[in-house]
VEXVO-672541 format. One record per residue (C-alpha): y, x, z; residue in three letters. Coordinates in steps of 0.001 Angstrom, whole numbers, plus 500000, padded with zeros to 6 digits. Example, Ala and Ser with C-alpha at 12.3 -4.5 7.8 and 13.67 -1.06 7.14 Angstrom:
2
495500512300507800ALA;498940513670507140SER;
This chain:
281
476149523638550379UNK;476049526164548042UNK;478750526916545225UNK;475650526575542749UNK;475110523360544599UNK;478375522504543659UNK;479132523584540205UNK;476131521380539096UNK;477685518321541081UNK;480641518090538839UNK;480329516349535424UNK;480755518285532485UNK;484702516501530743UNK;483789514969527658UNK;484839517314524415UNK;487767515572522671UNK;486671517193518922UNK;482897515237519268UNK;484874512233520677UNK;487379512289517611UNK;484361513023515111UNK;482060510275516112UNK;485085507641516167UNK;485946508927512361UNK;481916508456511882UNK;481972505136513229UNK;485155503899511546UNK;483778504890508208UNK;480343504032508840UNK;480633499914510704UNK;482842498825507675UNK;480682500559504875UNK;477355498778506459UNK;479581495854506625UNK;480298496179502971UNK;476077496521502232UNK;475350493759504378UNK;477771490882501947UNK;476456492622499138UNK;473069492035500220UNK;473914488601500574UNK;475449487942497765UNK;472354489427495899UNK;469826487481497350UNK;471787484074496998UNK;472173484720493478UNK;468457485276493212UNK;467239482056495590UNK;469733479615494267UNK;469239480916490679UNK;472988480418489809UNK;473669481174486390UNK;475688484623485509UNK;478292482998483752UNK;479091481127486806UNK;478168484018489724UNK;477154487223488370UNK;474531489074490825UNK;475675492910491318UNK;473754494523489758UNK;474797492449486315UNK;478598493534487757UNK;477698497198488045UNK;475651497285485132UNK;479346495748483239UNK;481396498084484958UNK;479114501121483649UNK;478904499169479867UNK;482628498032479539UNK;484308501856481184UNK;485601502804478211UNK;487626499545477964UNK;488288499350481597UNK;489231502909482194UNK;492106502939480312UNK;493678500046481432UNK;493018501330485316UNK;495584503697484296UNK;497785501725482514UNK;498067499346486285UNK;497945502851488245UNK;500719504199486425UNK;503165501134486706UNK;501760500890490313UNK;503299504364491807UNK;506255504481489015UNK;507989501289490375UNK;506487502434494145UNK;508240505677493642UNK;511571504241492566UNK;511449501727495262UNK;511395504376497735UNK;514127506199496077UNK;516307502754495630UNK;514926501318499094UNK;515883504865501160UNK;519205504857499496UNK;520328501724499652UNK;519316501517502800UNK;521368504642504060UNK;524497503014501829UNK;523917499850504121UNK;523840501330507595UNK;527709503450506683UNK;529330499950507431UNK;528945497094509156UNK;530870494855506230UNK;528946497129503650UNK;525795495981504821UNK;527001492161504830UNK;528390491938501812UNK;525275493508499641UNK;522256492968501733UNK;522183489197501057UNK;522034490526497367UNK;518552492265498229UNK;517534489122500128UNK;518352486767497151UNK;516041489279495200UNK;513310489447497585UNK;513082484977497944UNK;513053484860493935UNK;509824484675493031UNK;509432487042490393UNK;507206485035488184UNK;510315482970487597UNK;512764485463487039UNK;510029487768484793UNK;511232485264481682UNK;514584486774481344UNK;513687490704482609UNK;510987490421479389UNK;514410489360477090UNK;516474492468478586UNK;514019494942478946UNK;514126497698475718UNK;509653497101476263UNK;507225495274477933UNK;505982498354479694UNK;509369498536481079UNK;510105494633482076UNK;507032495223484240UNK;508336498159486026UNK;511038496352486853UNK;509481493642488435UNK;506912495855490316UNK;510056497318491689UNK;512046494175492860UNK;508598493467494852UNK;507991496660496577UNK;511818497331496688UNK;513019495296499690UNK;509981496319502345UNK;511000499629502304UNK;515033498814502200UNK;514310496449505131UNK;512163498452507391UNK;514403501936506232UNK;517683499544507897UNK;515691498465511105UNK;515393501822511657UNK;518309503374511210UNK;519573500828512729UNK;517281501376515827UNK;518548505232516741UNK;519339505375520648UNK;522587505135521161UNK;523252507441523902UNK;521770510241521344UNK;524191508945518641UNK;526831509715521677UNK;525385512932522416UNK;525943514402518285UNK;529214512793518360UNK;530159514849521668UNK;528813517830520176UNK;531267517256516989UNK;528382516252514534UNK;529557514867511514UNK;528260511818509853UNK;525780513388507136UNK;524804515895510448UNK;523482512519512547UNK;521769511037509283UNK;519906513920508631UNK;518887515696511951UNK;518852512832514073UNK;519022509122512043UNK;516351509499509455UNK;513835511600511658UNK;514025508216513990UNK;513402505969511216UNK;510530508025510042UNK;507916505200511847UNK;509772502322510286UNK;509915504024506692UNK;506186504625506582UNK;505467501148507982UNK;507309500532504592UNK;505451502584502344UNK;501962500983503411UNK;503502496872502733UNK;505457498369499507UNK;502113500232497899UNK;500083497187498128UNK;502973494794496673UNK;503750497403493683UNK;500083496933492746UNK;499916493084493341UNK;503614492688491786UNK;501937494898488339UNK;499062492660487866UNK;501555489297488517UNK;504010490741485925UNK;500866491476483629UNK;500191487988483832UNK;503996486381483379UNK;504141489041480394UNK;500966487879478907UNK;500860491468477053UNK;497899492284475281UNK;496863494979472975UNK;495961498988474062UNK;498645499664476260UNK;497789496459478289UNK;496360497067482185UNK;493675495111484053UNK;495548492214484218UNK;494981491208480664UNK;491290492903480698UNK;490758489792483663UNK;492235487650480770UNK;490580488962478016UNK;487049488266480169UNK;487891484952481486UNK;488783483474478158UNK;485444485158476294UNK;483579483864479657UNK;482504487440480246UNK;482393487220484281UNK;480543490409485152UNK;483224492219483692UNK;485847490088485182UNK;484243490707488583UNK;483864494711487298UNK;488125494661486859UNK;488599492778490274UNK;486434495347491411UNK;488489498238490194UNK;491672496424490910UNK;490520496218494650UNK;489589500011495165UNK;492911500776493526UNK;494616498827496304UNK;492115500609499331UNK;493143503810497158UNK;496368503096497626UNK;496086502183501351UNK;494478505293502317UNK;496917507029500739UNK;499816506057502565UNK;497829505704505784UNK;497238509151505648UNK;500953510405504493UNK;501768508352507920UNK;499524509839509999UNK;500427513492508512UNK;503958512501509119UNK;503558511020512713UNK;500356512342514303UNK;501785515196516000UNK;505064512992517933UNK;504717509323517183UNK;503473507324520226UNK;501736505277517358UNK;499469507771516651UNK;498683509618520074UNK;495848508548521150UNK;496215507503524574UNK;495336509933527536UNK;494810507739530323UNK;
């Protein structure tokens, strides 16, 4: 046999770049047909059953609202967006610290984490009342409460992982004379990296859905007011399309969102995180 004979037997290895590109292609592609396909139906029930708009709006009458009502929507998008990554931010600042304030003691971390638990079980529609009496504004109050909601997934995950460290690595720093801030920053928070970004994804989508709940509990209306009160505003005036136009906005927000963290994880863990390795064998 010849070594031309040979070289031809032997399969070409499959390119790992085309094999990465066509599963981005596909993951964006299945759930954006997926998304025509409902929409589709939706359409053509709305047609056929001849359903009144004021009852189920076809969407084209919701897309034609969203384009119509923008310059009242728009603005209150940002209103939502802002109070969304303002209390996000500050629950990973609060959530991170506290949670590095926890881990320094074993009777530190039971005397004040039932304090964050008691927090977290509250709902905060109930305890929304009295932040609204303390709060210098209402733009304020509803920070707040956006906080408390997004605050305790990040301080619980950001504890599990401290928490989580191997401990014969803990012994190794300790041999080598590390001091305590040395093994929190070179070898405690690196390992709780994973558990901190499994924390951002929950706490971005409960900052948004805590805004809109303490939107509601508020009841604040007026030109600083965000989608929540635009959902209101369209439900009590029996304007559905629009309604369905600010769930619509209030939805890509939260994908928005999603994405967003998704890829600050994967940037943070793609290159050493057995989470996002794609498996080899």
């Amino acid at each position: 046999m010849s070594i031309e004979t040979v070289e031809n037997s032997v399969p070409a290895m499959p390119n790992p770049l085309n094999a990465k590109r066509r599963d981005l292609v596909l993951r964006i592609t299945v759930p954006f047909l997926a998304i025509i396909v409902l929409i589709a139906i939706w359409a053509i029930y709305v047609k056929v059953s001849g359903v009144p708009p004021y009852i189920l709006p076809s969407p084209l009458a919701v897309a034609g609202a969203l384009v119509s009502d923008w310059g009242t929507l728009s603005p209150a998008l940002w209103v939502t967006t802002k109070i969304t990554f303002m209390s996000l931010a500050l629950a990973l600042i609060g959530g991170v610290g506290f949670a590095i304030f926890l881990v320094q003691s074993r009777w530190i971390e039971i005397a004040f984490y039932p304090l964050a638990v008691i927090l977290q079980v509250t709902p905060i529609v109930a305890i929304s009342p009295l932040i609204l009496i303390y709060a210098p504004s209402t733009q304020v109050a509803l920070l707040i409460c956006a906080f408390l909601v997004a605050f305790f997934p990040i301080l619980s995950n950001m504890v599990q992982g401290l928490k989580s460290v191997d401990h014969n690595l803990i012994n190794l720093f300790e041999l080598y004379g590390a001091s305590r801030w040395q093994t929190l920053l070179y070898l405690k928070l690196p390992a709780a990296q994973p558990y901190f970004m499994t924390g951002l994804r929950i706490g971005g989508g409960l900052a948004l859905i805590a805004a809109v709940v303490a939107e509601f509990a508020a009841g604040s209306a007026g030109a600083g007011s965000g989608l929540a009160f635009r959902l209101l505003e369209a439900q009590y005036r029996m304007n559905i399309p629009r309604l369905f136009a600010a769930l619509f906005m209030l939805s890509m927000l939260g994908v928005a969102i999603f994405a967003i963290t998704s890829f600050i994880s994967w940037l943070s863990l793609h290159r050493w995180h057995e989470s996002s390795l794609k498996r080899e064998n």
